[in-house]
Phi, psi and omega in degrees: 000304182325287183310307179275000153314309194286340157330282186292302171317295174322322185293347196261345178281313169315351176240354186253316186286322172324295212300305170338295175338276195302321173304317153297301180264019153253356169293301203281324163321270159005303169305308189291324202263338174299139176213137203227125148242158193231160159245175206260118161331349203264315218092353200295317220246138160223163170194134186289119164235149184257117159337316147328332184120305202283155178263122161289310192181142188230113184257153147225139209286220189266127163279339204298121164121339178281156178267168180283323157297355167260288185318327188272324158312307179308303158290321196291347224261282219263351151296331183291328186275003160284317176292313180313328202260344159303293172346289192296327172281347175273302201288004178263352178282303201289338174300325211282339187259337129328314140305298195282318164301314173103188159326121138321000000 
């Protein structure tokens, strides 16, 4: 009896480590295909974010007439709100792939 308990348990942590498996690499497939855009308060700065952080792409609207201290407020701006909005997508990708698997 003893053996096939120890049986049965292994198979089930083993099928519990696949689900994990799987579960990770729709997070991470997710992530890579996930993108947030954010803006400058001003509009000038747009910038693309991946939840990983990384910047996808950074537009800018017209500079002519602006100072370098107005361009430069404007990306510190809209860089600070790309981490935030990295952040937040990550932590709504992993609720949402949680919610989609169910209980441990």
């Amino acid at each position: 009896m003893a053996k096939e308990l120890d049986e049965a348990w292994i198979e089930a942590a083993i099928a519990g480590h696949h689900r994990v498996e799987r579960l990770q690499a729709a997070v991470e497939a997710w992530v890579e295909a996930a993108e947030v855009t954010v803006h400058s308060p001003d509009e000038l700065v747009e910038v693309r974010v991946c939840p990983d952080g990384s910047i996808r792409r950074v537009s800018l609207g017209p500079v002519e007439g602006r100072s370098s201290a107005e361009l430069s407020k404007s990306i510190e701006a809209v860089v600070g709100a790309a981490a935030d909005a990295a952040d937040w997508a990550r932590r709504t990708l992993y609720a949402e792939a949680a919610r989609a698997q169910g209980p441990f």
